[in-house]
N, C-alpha and C positions, 0 to 999 in steps of 0.2 A: 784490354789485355792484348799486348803484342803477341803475333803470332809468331808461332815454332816452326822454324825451315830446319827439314833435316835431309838424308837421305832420301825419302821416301816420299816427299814431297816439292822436292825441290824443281824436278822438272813443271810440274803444275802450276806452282806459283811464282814462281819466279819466269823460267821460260816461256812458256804456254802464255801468259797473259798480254805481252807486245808492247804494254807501257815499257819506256826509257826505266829503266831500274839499273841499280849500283848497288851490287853487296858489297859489305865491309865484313872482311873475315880477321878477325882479329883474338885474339890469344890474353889473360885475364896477366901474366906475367911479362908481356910486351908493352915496353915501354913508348916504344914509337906509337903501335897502335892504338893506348891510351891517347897519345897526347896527338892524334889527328884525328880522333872521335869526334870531338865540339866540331872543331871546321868541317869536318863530313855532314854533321848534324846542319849546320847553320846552311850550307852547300846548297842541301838538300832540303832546307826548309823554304830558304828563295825560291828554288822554281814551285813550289804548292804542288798544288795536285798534278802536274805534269810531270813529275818524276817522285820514283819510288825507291828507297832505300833499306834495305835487309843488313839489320846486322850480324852476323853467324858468328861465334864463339866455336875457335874452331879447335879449342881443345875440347868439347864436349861433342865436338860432330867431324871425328878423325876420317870417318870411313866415307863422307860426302867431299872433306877434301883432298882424300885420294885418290876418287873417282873423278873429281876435277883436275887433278893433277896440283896441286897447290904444293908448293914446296917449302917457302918461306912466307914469312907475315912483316910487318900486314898484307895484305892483299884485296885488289877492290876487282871484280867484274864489273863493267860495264855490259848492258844490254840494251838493243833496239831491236823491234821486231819479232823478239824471240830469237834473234844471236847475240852470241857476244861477240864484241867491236871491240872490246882492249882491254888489256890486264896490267893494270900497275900493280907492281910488287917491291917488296925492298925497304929498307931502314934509309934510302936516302931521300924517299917519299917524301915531298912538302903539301903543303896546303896549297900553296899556287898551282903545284901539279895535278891535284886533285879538282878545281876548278875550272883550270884551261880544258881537263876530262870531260867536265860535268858540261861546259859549253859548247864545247865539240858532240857531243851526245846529242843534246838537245837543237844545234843546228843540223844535225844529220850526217854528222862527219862522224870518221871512224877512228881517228888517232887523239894522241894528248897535243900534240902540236901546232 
């Protein structure tokens, strides 16, 4: 059973823990979001257990992404260490952007570039 990140837990499991994680907040009527699920997934299945991925539905958890500030979807945090290092957002979102993310993360870098 995948677990439930909401408000109430987010800083716990997601922050607090220091593994490279990537939330994908995404919306069940976003189209873009649907359609950069798989590559987030597949992204995220190459590195294995070095990096962790949360997906948040975030019309169901309004009040976590307004504590985040989240304004538009999709939307992915990046974390290391217990920060976050970059925030892609936006419908011009590609897969390749989401990768060059995921490599920059995992070599210790902090942007998508």
């Amino acid at each position: 059973m995948e677990l439930e990140i909401n408000k109430d837990n987010y800083q716990e499991v997601v922050v607090d823990d220091g593994t490279p994680t990537v939330v994908d907040f995404w919306g069940p009527r976003c189209e873009r979001c649907l359609a950069l699920m798989p590559g987030m997934e597949r992204i995220a299945a190459e590195q294995g257990d070095k990096l962790r991925l949360f997906k948040i539905d975030a019309s169901q958890n309004r009040r976590l992404c307004m504590n985040l500030r989240l304004l538009s979807l999709p939307a992915f945090l990046f974390y290391r260490d217990g920060q976050e290092v970059l925030r892609l957002t936006g419908e011009e979102l590609t897969e390749d952007d989401l990768q060059k993310a995921v490599n920059n993360l995992m070599a210790g870098k902090g942007g998508a570039q």
